[in-house]
C-alpha positions as CSV (number, residue, x, y, z in Angstrom):
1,X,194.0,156.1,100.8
2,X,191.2,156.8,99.0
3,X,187.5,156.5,100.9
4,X,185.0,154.2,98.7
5,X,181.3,155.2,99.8
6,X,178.9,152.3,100.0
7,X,175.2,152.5,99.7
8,X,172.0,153.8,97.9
9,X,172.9,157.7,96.8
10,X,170.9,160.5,98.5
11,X,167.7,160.9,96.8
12,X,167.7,164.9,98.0
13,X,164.1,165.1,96.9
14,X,162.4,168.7,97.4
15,X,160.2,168.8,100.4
16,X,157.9,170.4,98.9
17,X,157.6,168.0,96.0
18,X,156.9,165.4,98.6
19,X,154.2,167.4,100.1
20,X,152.5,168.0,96.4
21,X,152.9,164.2,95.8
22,X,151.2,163.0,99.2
23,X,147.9,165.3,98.8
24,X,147.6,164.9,95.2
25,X,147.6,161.0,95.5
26,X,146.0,161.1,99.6
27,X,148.5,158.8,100.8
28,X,152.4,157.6,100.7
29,X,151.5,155.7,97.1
30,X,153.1,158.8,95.8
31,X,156.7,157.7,96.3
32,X,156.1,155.5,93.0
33,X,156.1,158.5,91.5
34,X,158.8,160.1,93.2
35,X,161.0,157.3,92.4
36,X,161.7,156.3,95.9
37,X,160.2,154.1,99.0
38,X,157.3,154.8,101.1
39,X,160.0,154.9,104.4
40,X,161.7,157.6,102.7
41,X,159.1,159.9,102.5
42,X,157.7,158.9,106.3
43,X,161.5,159.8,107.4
44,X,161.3,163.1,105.5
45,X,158.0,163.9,106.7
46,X,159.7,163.0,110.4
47,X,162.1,165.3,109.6
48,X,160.4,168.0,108.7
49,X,158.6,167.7,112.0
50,X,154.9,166.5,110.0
51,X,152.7,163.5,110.2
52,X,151.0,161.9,107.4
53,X,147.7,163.2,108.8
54,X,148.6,167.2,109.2
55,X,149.9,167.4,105.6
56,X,146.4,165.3,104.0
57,X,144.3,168.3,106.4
58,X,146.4,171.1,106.1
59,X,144.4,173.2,103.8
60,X,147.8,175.0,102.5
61,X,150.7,173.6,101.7
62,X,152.9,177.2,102.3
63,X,152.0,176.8,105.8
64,X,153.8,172.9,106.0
65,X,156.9,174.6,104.3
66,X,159.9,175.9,106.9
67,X,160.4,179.5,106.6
């Protein structure tokens, strides 16, 4: 029997494109441009073990990126 998946597809946006998104626009807005909801970058951001504030101060964005 063959398995039907249900659901909205994974977005798999780059990390780092969410991080270039958020400063350049200074707030979540940026999903708009991403293509995607506002959670979705917040649950990324989770992920990723950053806040909303540490990625608008951080004055690098290498230093946000894992490894």
């Amino acid at each position: 029997m063959k398995t039907v998946l249900r659901g909205r597809p994974s977005l798999d946006i780059d990390l780092a494109q969410i991080l270039k998104a958020v400063r350049d626009h200074g707030q979540v807005v940026a999903a708009r441009e991403l293509g995607c909801l506002d959670a979705y970058l917040h649950v990324r951001l989770k992920r990723a073990g950053l806040t909303l504030a540490e990625v608008l101060e951080a004055s690098n964005l290498e230093t946000l990126l894992p490894g």
